[in-house]
N, CA, C and O atoms as a Tripos MOL2 file, in Angstrom:
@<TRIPOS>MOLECULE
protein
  300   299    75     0     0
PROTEIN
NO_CHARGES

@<TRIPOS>ATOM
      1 N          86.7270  141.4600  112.2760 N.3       1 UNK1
      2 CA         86.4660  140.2970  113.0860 C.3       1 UNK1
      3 C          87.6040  139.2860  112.9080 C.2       1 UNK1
      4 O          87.7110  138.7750  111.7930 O.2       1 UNK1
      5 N          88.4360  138.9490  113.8380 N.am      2 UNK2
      6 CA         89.2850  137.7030  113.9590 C.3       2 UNK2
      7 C          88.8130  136.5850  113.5550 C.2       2 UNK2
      8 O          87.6010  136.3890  113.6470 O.2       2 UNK2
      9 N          89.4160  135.8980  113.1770 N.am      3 UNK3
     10 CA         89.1580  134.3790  112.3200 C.3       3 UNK3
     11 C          89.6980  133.7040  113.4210 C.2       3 UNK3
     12 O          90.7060  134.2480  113.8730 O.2       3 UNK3
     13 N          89.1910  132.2900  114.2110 N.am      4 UNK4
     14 CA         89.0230  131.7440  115.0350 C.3       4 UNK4
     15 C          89.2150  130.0770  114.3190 C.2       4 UNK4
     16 O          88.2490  129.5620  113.7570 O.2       4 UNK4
     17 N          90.5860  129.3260  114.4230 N.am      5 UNK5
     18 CA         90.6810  128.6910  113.6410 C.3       5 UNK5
     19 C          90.8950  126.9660  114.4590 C.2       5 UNK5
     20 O          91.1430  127.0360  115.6630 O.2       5 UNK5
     21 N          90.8350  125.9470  114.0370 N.am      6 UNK6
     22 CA         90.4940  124.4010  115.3580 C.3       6 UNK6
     23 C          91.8910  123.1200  114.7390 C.2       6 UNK6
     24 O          92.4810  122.8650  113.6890 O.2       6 UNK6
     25 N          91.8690  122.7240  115.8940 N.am      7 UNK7
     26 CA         92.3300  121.6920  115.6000 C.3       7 UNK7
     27 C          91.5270  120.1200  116.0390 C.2       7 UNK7
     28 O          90.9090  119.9040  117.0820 O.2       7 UNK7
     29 N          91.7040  119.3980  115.1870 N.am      8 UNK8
     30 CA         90.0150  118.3320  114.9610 C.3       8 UNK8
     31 C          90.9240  116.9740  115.2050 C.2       8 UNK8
     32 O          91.9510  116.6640  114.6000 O.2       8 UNK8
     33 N          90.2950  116.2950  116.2020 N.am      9 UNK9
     34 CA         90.6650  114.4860  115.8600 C.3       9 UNK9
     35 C          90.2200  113.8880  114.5180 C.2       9 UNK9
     36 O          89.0610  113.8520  114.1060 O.2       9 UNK9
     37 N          91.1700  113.4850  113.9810 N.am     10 UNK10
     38 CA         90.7370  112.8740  112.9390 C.3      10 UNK10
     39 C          89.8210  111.3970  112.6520 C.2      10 UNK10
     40 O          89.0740  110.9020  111.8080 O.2      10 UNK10
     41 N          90.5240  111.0500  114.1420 N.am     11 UNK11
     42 CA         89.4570  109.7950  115.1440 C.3      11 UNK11
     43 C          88.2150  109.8920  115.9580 C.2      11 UNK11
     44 O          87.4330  108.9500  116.0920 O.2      11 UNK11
     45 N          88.0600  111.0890  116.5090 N.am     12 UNK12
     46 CA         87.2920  111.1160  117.2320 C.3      12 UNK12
     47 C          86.5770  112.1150  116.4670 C.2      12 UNK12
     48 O          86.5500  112.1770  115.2380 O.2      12 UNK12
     49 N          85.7280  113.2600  117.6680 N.am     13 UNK13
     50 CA         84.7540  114.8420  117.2780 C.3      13 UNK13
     51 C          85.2160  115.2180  118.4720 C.2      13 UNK13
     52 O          84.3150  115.3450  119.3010 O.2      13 UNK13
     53 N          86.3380  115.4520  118.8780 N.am     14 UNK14
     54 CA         87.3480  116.2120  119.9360 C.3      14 UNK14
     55 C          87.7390  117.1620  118.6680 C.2      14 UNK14
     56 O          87.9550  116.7950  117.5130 O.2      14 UNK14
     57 N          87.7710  118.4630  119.1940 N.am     15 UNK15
     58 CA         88.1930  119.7180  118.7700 C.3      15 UNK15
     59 C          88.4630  120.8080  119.8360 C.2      15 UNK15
     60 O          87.6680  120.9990  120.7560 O.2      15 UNK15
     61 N          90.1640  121.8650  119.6170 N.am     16 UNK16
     62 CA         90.1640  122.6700  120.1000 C.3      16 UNK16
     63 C          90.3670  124.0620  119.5990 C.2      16 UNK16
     64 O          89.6940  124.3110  118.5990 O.2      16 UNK16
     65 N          91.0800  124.9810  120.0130 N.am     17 UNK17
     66 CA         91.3840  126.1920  119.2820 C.3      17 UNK17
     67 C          93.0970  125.8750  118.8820 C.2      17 UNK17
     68 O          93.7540  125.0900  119.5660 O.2      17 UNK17
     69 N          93.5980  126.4930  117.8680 N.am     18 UNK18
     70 CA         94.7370  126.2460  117.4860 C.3      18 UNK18
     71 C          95.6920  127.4550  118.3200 C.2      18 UNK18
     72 O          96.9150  127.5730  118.2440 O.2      18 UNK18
     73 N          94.7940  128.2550  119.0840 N.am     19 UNK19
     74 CA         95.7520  128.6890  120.3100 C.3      19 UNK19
     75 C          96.2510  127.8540  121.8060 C.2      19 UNK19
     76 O          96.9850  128.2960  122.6890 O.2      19 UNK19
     77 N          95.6670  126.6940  121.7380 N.am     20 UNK20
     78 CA         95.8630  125.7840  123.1450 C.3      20 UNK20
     79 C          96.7230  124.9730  122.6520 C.2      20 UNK20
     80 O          96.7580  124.7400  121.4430 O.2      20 UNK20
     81 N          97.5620  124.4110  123.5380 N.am     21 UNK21
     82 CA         98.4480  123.6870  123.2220 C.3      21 UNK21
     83 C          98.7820  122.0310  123.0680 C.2      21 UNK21
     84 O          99.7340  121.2570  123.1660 O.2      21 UNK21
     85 N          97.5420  122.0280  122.8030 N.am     22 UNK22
     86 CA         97.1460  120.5240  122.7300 C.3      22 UNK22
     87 C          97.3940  120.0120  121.2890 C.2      22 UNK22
     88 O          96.7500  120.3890  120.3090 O.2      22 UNK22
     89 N          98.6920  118.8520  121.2720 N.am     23 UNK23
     90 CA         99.5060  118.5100  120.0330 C.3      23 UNK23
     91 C          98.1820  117.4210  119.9520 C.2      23 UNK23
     92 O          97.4030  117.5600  119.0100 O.2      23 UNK23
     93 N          97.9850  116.5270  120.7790 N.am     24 UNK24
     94 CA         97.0930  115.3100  120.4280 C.3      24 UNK24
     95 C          96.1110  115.3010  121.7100 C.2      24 UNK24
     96 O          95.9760  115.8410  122.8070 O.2      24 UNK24
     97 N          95.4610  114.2570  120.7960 N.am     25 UNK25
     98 CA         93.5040  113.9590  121.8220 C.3      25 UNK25
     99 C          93.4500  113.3010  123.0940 C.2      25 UNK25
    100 O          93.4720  112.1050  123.3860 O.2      25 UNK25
    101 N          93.3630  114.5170  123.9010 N.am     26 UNK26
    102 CA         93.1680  113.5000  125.0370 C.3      26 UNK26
    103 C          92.2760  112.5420  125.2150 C.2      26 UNK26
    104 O          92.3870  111.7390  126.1420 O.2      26 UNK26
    105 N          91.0170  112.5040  124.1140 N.am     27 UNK27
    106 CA         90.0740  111.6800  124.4210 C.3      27 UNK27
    107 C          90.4600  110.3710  123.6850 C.2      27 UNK27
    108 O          89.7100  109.4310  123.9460 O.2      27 UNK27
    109 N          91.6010  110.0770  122.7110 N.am     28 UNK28
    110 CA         91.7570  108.6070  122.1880 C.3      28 UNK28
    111 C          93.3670  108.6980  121.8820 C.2      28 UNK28
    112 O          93.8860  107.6040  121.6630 O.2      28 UNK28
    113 N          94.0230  109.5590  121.8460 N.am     29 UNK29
    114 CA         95.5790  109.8700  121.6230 C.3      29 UNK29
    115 C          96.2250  110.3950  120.5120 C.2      29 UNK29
    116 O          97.4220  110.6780  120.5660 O.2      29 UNK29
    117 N          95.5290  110.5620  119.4630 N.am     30 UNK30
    118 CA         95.3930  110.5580  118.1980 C.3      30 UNK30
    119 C          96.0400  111.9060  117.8630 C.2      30 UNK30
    120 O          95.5240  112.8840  118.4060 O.2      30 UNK30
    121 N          97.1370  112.1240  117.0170 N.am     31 UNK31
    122 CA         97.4480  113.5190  116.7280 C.3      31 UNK31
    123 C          96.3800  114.3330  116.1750 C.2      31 UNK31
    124 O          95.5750  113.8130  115.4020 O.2      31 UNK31
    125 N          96.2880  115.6240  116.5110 N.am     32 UNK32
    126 CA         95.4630  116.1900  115.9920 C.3      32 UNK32
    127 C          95.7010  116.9800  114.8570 C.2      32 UNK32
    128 O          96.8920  117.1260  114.5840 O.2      32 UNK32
    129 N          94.7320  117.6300  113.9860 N.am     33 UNK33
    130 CA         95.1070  118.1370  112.5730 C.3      33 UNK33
    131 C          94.4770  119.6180  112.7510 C.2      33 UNK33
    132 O          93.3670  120.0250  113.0960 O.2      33 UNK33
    133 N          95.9240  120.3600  112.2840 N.am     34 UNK34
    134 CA         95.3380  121.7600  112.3520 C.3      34 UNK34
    135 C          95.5810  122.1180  111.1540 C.2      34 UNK34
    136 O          95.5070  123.3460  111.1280 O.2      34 UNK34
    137 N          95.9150  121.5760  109.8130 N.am     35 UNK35
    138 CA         95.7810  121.5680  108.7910 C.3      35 UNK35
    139 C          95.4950  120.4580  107.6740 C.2      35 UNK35
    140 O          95.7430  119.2530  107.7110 O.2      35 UNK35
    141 N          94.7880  121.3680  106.4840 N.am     36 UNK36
    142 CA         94.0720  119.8820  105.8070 C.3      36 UNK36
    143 C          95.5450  119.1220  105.3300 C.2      36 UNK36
    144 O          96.5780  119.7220  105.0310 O.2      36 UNK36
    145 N          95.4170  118.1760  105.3390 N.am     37 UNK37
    146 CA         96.5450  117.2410  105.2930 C.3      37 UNK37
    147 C          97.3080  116.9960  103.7620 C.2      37 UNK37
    148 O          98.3780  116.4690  103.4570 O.2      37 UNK37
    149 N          96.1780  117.6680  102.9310 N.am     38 UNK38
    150 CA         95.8610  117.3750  101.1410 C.3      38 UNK38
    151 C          96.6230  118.5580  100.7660 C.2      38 UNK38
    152 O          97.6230  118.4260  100.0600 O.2      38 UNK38
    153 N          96.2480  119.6850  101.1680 N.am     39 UNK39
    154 CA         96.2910  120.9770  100.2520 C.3      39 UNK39
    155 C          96.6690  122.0340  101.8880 C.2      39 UNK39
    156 O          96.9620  123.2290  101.9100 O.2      39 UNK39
    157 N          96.5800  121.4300  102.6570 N.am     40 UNK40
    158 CA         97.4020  122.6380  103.5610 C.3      40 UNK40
    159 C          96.4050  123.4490  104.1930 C.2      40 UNK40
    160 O          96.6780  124.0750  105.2170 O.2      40 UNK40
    161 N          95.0650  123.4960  103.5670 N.am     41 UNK41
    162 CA         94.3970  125.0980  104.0780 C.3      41 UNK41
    163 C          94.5260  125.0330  106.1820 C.2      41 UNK41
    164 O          95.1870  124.2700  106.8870 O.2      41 UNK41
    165 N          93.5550  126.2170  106.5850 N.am     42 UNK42
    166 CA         93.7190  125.9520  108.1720 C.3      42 UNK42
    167 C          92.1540  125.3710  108.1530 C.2      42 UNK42
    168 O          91.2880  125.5960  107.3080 O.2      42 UNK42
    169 N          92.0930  124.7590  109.0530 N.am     43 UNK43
    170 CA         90.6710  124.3850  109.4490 C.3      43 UNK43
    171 C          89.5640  125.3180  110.4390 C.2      43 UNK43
    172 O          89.7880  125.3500  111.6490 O.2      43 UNK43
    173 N          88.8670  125.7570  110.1090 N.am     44 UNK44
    174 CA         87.5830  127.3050  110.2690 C.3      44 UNK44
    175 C          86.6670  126.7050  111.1950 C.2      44 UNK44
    176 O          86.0500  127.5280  111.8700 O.2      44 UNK44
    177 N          86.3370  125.1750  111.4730 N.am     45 UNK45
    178 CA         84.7340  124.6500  111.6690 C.3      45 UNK45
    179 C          84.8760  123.9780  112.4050 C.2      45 UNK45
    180 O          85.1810  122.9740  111.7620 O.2      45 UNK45
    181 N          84.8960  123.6930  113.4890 N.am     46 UNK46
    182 CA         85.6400  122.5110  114.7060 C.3      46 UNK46
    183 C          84.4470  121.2980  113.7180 C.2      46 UNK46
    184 O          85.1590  120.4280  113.2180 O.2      46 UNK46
    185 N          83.4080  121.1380  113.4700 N.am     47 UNK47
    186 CA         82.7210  119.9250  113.3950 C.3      47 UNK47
    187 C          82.5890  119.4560  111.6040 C.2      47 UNK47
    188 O          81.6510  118.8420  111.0950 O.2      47 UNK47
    189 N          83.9130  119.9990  110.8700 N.am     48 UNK48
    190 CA         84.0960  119.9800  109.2220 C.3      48 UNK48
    191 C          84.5760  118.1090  109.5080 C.2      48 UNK48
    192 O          85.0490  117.6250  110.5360 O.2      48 UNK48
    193 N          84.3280  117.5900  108.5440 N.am     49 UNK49
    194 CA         84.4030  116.2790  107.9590 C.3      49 UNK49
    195 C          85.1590  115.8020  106.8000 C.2      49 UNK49
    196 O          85.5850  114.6640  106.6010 O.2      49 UNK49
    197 N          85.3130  117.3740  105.6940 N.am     50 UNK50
    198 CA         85.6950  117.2110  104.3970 C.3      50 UNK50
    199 C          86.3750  118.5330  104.5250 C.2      50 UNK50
    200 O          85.7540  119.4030  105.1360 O.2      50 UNK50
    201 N          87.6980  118.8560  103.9850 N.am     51 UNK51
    202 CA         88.2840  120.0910  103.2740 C.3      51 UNK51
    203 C          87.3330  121.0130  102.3500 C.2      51 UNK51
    204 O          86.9980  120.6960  101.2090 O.2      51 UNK51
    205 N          87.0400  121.9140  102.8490 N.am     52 UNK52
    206 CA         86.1720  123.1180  102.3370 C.3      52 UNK52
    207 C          86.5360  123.1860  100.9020 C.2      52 UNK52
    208 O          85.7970  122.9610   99.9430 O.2      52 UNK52
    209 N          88.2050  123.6450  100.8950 N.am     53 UNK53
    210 CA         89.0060  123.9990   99.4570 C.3      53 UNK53
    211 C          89.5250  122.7950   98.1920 C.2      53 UNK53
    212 O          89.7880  122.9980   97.0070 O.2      53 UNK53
    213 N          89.5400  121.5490   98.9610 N.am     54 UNK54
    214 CA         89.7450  120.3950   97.9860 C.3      54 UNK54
    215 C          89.3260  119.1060   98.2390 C.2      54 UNK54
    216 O          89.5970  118.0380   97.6900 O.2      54 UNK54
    217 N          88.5370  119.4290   99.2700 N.am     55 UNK55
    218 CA         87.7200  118.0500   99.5680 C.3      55 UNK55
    219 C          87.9250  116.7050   99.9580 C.2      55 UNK55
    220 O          87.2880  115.7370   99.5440 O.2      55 UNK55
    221 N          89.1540  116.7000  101.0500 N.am     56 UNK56
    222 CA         89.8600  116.0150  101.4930 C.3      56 UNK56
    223 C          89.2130  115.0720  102.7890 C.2      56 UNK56
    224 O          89.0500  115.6850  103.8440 O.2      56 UNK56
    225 N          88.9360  113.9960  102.7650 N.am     57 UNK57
    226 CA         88.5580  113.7820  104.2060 C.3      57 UNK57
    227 C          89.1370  114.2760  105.1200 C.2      57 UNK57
    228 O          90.3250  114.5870  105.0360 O.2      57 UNK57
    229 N          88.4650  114.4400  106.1180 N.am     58 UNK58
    230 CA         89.2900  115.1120  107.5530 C.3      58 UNK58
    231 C          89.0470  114.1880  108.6000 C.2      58 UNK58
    232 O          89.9700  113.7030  109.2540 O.2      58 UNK58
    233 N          87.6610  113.8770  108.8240 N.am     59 UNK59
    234 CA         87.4700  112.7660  110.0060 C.3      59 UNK59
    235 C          87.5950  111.3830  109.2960 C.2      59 UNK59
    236 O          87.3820  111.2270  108.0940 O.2      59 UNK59
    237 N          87.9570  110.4070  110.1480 N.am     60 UNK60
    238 CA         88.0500  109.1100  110.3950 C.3      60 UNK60
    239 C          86.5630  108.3070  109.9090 C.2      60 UNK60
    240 O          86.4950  107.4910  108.9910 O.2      60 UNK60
    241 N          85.5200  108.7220  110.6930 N.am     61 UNK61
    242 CA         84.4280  108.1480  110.4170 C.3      61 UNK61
    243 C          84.5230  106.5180  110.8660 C.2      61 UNK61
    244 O          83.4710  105.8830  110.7910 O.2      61 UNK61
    245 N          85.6860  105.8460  111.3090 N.am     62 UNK62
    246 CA         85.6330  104.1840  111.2980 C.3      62 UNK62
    247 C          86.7730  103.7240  110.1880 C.2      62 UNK62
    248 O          87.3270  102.6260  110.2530 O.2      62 UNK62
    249 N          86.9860  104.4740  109.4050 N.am     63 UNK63
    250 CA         88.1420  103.8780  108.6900 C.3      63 UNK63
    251 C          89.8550  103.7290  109.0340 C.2      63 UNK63
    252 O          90.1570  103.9030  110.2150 O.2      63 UNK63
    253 N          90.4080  103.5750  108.5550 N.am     64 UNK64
    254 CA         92.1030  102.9720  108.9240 C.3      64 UNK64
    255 C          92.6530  104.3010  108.3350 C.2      64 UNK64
    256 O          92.9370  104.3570  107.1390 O.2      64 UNK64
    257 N          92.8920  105.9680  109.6160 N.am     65 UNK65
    258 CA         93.6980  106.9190  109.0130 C.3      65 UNK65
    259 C          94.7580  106.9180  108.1780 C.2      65 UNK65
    260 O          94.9610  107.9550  107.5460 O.2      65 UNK65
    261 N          95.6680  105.7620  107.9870 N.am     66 UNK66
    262 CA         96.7270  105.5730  106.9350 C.3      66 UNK66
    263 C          96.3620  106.0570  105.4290 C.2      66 UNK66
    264 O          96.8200  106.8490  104.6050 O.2      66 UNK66
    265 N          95.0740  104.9630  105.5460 N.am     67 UNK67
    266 CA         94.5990  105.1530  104.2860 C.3      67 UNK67
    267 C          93.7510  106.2060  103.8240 C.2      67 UNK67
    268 O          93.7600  106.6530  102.6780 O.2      67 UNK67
    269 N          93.1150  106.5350  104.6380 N.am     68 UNK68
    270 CA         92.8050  107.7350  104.6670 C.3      68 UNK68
    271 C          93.7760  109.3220  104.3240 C.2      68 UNK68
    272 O          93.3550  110.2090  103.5810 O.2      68 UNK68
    273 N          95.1070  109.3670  105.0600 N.am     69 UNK69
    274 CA         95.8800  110.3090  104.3420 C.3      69 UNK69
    275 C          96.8950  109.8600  102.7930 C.2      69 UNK69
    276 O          97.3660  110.6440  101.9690 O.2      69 UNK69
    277 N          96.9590  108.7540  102.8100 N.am     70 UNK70
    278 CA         97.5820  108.1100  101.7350 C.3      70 UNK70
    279 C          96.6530  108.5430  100.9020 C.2      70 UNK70
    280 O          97.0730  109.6040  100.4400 O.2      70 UNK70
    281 N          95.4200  108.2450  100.3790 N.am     71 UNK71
    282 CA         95.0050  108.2960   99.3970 C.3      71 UNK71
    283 C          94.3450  109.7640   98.9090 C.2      71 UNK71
    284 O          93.7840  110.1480   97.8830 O.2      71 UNK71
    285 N          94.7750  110.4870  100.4230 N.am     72 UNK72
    286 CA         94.3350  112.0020   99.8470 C.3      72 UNK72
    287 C          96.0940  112.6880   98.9820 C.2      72 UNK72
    288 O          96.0930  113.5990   98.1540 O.2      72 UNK72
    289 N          97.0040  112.1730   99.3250 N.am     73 UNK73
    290 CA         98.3620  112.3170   98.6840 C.3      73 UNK73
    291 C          98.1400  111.8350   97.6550 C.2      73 UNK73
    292 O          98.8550  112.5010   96.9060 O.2      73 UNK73
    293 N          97.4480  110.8500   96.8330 N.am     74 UNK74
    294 CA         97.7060  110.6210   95.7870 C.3      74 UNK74
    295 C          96.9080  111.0860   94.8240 C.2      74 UNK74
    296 O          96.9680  110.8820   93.6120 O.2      74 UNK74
    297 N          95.9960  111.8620   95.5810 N.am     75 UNK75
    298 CA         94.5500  112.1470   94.4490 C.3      75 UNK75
    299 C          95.3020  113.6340   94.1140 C.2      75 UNK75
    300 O          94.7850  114.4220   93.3220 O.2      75 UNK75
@<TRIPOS>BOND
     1     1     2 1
     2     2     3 1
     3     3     4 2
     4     3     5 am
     5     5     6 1
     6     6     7 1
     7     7     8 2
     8     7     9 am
     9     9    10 1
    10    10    11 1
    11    11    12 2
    12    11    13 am
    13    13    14 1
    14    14    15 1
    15    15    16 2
    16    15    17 am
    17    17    18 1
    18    18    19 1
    19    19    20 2
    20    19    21 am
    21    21    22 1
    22    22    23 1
    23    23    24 2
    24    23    25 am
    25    25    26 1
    26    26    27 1
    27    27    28 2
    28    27    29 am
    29    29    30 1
    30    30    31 1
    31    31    32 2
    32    31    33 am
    33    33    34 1
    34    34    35 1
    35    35    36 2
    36    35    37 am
    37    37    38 1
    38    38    39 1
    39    39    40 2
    40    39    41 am
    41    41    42 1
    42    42    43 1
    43    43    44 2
    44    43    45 am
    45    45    46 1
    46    46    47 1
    47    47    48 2
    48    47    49 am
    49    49    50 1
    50    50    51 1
    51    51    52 2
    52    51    53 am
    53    53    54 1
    54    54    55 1
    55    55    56 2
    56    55    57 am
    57    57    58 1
    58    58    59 1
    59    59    60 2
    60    59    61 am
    61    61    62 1
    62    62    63 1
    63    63    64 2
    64    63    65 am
    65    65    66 1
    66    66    67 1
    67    67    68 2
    68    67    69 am
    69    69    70 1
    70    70    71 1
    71    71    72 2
    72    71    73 am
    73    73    74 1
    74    74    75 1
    75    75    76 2
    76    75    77 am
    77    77    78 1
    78    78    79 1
    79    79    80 2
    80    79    81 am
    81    81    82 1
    82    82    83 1
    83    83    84 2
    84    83    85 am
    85    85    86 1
    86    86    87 1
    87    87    88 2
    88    87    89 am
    89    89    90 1
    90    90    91 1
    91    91    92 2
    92    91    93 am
    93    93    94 1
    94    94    95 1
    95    95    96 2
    96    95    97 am
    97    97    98 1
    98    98    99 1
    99    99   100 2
   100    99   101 am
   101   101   102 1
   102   102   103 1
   103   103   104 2
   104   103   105 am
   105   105   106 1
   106   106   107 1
   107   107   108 2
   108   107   109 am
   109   109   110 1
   110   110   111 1
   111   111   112 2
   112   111   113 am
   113   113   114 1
   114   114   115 1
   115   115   116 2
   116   115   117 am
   117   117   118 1
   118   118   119 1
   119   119   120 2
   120   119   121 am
   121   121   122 1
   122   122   123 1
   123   123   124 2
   124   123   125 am
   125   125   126 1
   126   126   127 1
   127   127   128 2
   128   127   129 am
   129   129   130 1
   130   130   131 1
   131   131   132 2
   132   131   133 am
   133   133   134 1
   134   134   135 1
   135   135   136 2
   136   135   137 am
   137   137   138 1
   138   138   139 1
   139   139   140 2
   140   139   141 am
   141   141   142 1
   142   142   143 1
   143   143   144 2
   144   143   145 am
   145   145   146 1
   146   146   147 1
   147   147   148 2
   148   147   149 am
   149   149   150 1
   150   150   151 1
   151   151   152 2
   152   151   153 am
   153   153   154 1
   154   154   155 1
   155   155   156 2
   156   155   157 am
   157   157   158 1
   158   158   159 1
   159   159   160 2
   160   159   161 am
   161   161   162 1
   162   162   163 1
   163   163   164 2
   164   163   165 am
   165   165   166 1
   166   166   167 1
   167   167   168 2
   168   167   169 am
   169   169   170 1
   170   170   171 1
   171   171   172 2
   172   171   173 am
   173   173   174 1
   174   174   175 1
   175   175   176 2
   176   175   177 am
   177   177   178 1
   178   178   179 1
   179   179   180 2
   180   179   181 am
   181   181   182 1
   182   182   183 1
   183   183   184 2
   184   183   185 am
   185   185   186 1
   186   186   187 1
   187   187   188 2
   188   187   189 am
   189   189   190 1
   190   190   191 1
   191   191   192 2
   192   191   193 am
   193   193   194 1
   194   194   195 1
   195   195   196 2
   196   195   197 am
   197   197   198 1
   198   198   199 1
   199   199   200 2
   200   199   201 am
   201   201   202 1
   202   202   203 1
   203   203   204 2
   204   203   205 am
   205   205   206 1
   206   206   207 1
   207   207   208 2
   208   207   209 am
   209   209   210 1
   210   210   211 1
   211   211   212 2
   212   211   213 am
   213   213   214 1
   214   214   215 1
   215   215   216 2
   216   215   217 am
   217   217   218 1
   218   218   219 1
   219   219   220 2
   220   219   221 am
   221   221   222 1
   222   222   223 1
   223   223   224 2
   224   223   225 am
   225   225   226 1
   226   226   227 1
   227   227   228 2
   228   227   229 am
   229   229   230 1
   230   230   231 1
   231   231   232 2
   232   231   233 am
   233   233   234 1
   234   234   235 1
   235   235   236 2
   236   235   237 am
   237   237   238 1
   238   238   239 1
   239   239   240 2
   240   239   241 am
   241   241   242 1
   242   242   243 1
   243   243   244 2
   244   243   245 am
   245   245   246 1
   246   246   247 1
   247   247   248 2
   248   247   249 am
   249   249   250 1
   250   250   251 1
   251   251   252 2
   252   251   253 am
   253   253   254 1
   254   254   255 1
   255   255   256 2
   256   255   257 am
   257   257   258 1
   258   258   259 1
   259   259   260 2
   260   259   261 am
   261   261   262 1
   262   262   263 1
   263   263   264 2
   264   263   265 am
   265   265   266 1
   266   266   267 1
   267   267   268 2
   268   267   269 am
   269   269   270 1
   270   270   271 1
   271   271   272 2
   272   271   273 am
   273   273   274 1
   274   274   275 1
   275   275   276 2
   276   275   277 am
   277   277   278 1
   278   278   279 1
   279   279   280 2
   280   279   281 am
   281   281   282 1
   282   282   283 1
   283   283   284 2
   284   283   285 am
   285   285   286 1
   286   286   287 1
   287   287   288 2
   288   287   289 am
   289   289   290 1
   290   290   291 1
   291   291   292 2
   292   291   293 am
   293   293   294 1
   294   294   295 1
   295   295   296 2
   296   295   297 am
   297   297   298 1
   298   298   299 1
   299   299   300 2
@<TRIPOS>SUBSTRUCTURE
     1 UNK1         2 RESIDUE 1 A UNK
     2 UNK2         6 RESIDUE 1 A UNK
     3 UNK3        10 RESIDUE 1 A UNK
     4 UNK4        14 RESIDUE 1 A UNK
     5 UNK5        18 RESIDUE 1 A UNK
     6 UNK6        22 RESIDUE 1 A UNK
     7 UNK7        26 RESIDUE 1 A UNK
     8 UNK8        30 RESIDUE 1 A UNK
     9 UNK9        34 RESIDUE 1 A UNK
    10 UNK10       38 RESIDUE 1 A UNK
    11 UNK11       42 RESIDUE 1 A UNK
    12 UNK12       46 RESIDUE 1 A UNK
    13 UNK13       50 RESIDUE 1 A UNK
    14 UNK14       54 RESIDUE 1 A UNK
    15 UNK15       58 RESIDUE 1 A UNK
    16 UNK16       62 RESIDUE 1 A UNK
    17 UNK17       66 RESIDUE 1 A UNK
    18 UNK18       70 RESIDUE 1 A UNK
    19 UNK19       74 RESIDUE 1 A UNK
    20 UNK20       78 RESIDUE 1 A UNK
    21 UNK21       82 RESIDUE 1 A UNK
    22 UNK22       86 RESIDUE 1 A UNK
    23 UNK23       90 RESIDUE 1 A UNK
    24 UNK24       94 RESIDUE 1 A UNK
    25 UNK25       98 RESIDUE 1 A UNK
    26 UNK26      102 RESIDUE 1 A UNK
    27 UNK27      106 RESIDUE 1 A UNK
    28 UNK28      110 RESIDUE 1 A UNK
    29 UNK29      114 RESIDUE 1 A UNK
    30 UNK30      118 RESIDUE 1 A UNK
    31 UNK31      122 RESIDUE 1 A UNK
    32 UNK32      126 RESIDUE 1 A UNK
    33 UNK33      130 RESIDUE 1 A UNK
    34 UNK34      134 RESIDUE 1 A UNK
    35 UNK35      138 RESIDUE 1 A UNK
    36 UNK36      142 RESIDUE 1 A UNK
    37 UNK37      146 RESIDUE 1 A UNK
    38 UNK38      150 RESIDUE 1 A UNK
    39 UNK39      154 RESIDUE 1 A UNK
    40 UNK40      158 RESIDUE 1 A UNK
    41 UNK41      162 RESIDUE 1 A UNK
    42 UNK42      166 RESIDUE 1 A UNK
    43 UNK43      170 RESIDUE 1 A UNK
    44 UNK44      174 RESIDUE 1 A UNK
    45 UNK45      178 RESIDUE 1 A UNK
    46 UNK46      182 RESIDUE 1 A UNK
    47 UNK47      186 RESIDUE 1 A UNK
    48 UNK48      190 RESIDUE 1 A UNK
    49 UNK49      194 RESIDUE 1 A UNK
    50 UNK50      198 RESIDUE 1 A UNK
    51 UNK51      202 RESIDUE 1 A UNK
    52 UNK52      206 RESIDUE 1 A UNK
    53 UNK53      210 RESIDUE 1 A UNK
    54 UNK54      214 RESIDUE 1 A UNK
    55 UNK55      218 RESIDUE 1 A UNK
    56 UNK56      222 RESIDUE 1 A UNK
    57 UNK57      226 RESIDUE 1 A UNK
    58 UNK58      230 RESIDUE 1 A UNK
    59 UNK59      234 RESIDUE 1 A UNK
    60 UNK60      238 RESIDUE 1 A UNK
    61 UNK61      242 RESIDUE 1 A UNK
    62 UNK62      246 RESIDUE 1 A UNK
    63 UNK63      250 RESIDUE 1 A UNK
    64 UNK64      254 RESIDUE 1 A UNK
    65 UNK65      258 RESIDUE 1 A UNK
    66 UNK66      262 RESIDUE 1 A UNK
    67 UNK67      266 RESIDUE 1 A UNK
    68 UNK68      270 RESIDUE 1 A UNK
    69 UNK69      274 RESIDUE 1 A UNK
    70 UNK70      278 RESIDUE 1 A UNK
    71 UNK71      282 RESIDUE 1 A UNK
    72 UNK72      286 RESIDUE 1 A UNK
    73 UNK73      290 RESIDUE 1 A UNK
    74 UNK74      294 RESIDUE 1 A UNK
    75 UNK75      298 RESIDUE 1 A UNK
């Protein structure tokens, strides 16, 4: 069975397949993430929130993404 893998707004719950060619969200503009940003893995779950493998935030939820990838770099 093929592994079927997404790329997720980190702003929004816009998700596609990492075969379409969609760099960013059409629904808010936002680059999209086809890898965890922390540790690299691919993303498996269009509707994941947290890194499966190191537990990285993935969505936004309302917070300021800066800080959000900043502070997964430093952990």
């Amino acid at each position: 069975m093929t592994e079927i893998f997404y790329k997720i707004c980190p702003n929004c719950n816009y998700f596609c397949r990492t075969v379409e060619d969609n760099k960013f969200c059409p629904e808010c503009g936002t680059r999209l993430l086809e890898h965890c940003p922390q540790c690299g893995s691919s993303i498996d779950f269009p509707y994941i929130r947290f890194c499966g493998k190191c537990g990285a935030r993935l969505r936004n939820n309302g917070e300021d993404l800066k800080q959000i990838f900043s502070s997964a770099k430093d952990e």
